[in-house]
N, C-alpha and C positions, 0 to 999 in steps of 0.2 A: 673769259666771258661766261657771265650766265647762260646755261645750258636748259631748255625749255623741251618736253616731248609735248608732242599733238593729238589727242584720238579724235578721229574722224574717220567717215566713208572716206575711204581712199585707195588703198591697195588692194588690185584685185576687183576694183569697182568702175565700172565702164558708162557710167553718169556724165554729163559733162557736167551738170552744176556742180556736182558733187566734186568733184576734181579743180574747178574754179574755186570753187569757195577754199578747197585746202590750201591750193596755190597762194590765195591769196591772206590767209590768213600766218601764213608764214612769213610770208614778204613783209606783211605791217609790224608785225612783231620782230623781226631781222631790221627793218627801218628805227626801231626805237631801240637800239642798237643791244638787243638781248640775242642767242644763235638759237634760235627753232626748227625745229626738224618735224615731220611727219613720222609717225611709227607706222611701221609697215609690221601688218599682221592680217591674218585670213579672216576675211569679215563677218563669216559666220561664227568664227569660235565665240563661247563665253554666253550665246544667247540659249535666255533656260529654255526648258521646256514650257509650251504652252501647246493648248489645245487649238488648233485650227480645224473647225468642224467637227469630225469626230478622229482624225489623225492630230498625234502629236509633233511640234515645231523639230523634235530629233527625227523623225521617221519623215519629215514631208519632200526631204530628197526622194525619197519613192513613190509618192505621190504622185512628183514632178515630171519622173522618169517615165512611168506608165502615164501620164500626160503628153510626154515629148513620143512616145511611141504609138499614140494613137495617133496625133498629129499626121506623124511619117506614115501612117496605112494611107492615113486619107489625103495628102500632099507629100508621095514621096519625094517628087523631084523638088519642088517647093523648100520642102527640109535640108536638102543637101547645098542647094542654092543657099538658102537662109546660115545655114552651120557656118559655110564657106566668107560669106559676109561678115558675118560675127566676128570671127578670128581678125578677118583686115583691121573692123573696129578698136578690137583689141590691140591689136599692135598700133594703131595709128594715137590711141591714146597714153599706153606703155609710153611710147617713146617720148610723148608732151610729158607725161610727169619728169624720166629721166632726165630729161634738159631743164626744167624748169622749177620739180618743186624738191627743195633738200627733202633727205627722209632715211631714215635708220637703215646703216647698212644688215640688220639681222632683222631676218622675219621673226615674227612671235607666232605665240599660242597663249591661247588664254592658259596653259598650265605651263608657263615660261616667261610669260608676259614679266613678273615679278623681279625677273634678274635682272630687267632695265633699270630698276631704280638707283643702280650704283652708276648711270651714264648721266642720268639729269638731276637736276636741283628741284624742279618742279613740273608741272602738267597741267595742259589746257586739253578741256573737250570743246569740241564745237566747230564751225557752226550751223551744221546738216539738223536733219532728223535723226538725231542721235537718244533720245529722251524717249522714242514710243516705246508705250508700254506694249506693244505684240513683240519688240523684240530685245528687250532689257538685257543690253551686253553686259556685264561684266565687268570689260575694256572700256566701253563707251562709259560708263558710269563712275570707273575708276575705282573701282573698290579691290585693285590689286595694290593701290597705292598707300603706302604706312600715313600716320596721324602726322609722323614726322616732318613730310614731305607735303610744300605747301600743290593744294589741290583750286583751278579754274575754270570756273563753266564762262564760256565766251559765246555768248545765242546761241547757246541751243535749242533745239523746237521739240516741240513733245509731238507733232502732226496733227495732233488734235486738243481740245478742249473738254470732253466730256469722257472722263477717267470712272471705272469701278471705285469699290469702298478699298478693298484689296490694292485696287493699284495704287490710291491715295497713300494708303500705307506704306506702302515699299517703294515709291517714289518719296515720300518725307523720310521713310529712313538713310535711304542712297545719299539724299542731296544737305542733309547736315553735316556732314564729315568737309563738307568743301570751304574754302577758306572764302571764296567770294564768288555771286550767284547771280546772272545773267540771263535772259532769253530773249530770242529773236521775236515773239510776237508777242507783244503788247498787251494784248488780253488775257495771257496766261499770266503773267506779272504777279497779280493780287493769290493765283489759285497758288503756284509755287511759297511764295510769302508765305500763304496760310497753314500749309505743309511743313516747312521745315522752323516758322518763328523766327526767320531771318529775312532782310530786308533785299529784295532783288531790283537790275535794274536791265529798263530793256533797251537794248543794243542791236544794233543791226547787222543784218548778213555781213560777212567779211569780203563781200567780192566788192560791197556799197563804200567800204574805205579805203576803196584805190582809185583813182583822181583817171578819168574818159583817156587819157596821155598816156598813162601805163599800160592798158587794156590794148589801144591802140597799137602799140609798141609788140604786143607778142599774137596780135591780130593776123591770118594769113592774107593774103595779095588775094582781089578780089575770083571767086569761084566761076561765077555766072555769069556771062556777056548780058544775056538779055535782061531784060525786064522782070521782076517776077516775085511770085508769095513762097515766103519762107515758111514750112511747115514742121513741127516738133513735138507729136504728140503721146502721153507717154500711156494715158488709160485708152478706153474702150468706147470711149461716146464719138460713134458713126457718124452722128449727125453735123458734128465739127470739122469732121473732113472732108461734108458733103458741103458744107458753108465755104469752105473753103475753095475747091474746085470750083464751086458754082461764083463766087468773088473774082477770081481769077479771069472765067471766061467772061464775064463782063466788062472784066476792066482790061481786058488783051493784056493779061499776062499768064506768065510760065509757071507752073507750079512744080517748088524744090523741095523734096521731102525726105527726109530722112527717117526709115524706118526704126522704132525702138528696138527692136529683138533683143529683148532681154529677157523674158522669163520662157521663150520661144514662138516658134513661126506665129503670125497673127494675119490672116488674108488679107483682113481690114485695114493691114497699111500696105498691102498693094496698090499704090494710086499714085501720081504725079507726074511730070514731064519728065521732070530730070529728079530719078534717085540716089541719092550719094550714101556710100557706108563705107567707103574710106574716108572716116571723118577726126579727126584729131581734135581737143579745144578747141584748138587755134583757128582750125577750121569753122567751129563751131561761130563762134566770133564772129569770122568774116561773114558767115550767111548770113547773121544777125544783120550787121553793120550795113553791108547792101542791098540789102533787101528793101521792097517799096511799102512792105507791111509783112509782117508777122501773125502768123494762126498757132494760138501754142496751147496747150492744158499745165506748161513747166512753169517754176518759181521763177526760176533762173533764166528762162527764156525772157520772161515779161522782167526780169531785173535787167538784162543787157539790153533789149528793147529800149529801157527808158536811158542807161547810158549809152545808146547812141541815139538817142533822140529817133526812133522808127515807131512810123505808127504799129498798132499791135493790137489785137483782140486774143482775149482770154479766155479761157471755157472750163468748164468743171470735167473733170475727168468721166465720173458716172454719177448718176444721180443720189445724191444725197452722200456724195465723197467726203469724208472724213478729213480728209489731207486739206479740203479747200481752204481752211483758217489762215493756210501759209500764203494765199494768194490776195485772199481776199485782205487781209492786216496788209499788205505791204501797197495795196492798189490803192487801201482806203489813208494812207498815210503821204501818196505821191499826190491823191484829188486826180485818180483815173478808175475810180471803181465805176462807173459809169461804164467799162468796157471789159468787165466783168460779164459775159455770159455763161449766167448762172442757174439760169429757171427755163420750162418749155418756154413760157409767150416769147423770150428773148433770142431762142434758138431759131429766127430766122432768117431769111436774107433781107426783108425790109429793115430789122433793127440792125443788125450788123450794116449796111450799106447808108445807114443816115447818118450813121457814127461822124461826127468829122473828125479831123487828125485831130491827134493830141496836139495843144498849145503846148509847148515845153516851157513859154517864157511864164508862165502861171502856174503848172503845176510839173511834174517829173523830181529827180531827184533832188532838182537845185529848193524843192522846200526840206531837203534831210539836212541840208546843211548842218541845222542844230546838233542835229542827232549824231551825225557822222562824229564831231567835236566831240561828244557827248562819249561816244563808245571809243574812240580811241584812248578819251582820258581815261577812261575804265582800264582799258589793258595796260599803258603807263602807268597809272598809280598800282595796283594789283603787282604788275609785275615788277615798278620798283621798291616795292614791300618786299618780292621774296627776296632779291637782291642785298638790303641792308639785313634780314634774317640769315643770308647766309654768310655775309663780314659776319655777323656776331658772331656765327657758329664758327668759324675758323679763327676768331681772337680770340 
């Protein structure tokens, strides 16, 4: 059987979308009966140096450190609290990939990465933010991989839309060597084209072609007894978890929140009735699923939203968020950007509270239909190309 590698955020990467989208993009490609695997490598290798303010992308682990150490003066117990949480995180998500998503038994390095090539036939990137130019892996771009070796971009997203002359440049040269060229948002479509002189098509996240039955299926038993607003916020904008609380007590319900701690302690998500950080996918799902509405700033919060049909309100991370393209393209494609909170006037509780629920029978996923048909043919035909290239190669 054709043998497929995958680069994506995954290994090492404590996102839940990130970690859905792998899962599941393995499963659709294993369904069209090709074996895909995730590669497992350390996610920062391979990303060059760039300047982030006046420290470089190799030094900003120290940056980071004397950040995590000021934190600890000013919240020491806070921080050990926080540390301690973390780890749970991590192991409750560890153990969801090991059961659920296949993936290379040898970790890599971007100066190792190369030896894999004698284990697969071909490679797909995607379908995270694997394309930003602040962090141009290497691995994610696939430029360890020979001419030989047929190369797949499956949506992937750039996180934004508005690229230097430089990055134009080095993003058209990365993306000609690939054999066939995809992105998740729509709008970039025309800017990639113009970059590489090859025709691209857009395709949707990999979690949107797995049918409400499967999701279900590795979904956990519900969390919450009560009633209550699921919350998932991954930036800085306060005011969405003041909207949030304040929704909650109006409408007598519990607020469930799960703290990001990811880049470290953040007070600003101290809030909620009930906080959970033993959280798995699986987990993750469930709060979705049972939840009476959703408060998220996530892609992937607002994608599982609409497959389980839960109302949901979205928010920009921080003002004038770069990343938002991803939310906003996928909102305005289901006919719910309308719950998009995006701008001040929109950041209150009179607009949030008139919202009505989303219709699902008019708008949500059931109009990607097309699309989903659309992007699966894309990875069948694609991948039964390399399949008959590699008969030839062996007759």
């Amino acid at each position: 059987m054709m043998k497929v590698g995958i680069t994506t955020f995954y290994y090492h990467t404590y996102n839940y979308g990130a970690n859905l989208q792998a899962f599941a993009l393995c499963k659709v490609i294993n369904d069209l009966g090709f074996h895909a695997e995730q590669l497992r490598f350390e996610p920062t290798e391979g990303f060059k140096k760039i300047k982030i303010g006046w420290v470089k992308k190799a030094e900003y682990s120290i940056k980071t450190n004397i950040f995590k150490v000021a934190q600890f003066i000013r919240h020491p117990r806070s921080k050990i609290v926080y540390y301690q949480r973390y780890k749970k995180r991590c192991r409750a998500v560890d153990l969801f990939c090991r059961e659920y998503t296949p993936h290379s038994k040898k970790v890599y390095t971007a100066k190792n990465i190369h030896k894999s090539i004698k284990n697969y036939d071909g490679y797909v990137t995607g379908s995270d933010v694997v394309w930003s130019p602040k962090t141009s892996s290497s691995i994610l771009f696939l430029r360890f991989v020979p001419s030989s070796h047929f190369k797949l971009a499956y949506a992937p997203s750039l996180g934004t839309s508005s690229l230097t002359e430089d990055e134009r440049i080095l993003l058209g040269q990365d993306l000609r060597g690939f054999h066939a060229l995809s992105t998740r948002e729509k709008s970039c479509t025309d800017l990639i084209s113009s970059l590489t002189g090859k025709p691209v098509e857009h395709c949707l996240d990999s979690t949107l072609l797995l049918s409400r039955s499967v999701w279900e299926n590795i979904t956990s038993t519900r969390l919450v007894s009560e009633k209550y607003v699921f919350c998932y916020f991954l930036g800085n904008n306060k005011r969405a978890r003041e909207l949030a609380v304040e929704y909650a007590t109006v409408h007598n319900l519990r607020v469930v929140n799960i703290s990001y701690y990811w880049d470290a302690y953040k007070p600003l998500d101290d809030f909620g009735d009930v906080r959970l950080y033993d959280v798995s996918p699986a987990d993750f799902l469930s709060l979705i699923r049972y939840s009476d509405c959703v408060f998220t700033d996530s892609f992937h919060a607002c994608v599982f939203s609409q497959v389980f049909e839960t109302p949901f309100f979205a928010f920009r991370r921080e003002v004038d968020d770069p990343r938002s393209i991803r939310i906003w393209d996928f909102l305005n494609n289901t006919g719910t950007l309308h719950r998009y909170i995006d701008t001040d006037d929109k950041e209150s509780f009179d607009y949030v509270n008139q919202l009505f629920p989303v219709n699902y029978n008019v708008s949500g996923i059931s109009l990607l239909n097309s699309q989903i048909d659309s992007s699966i043919k894309y990875l069948k035909l694609n991948l039964e190309e390399l399949s008959s290239r590699r008969i030839k190669r062996r007759t």
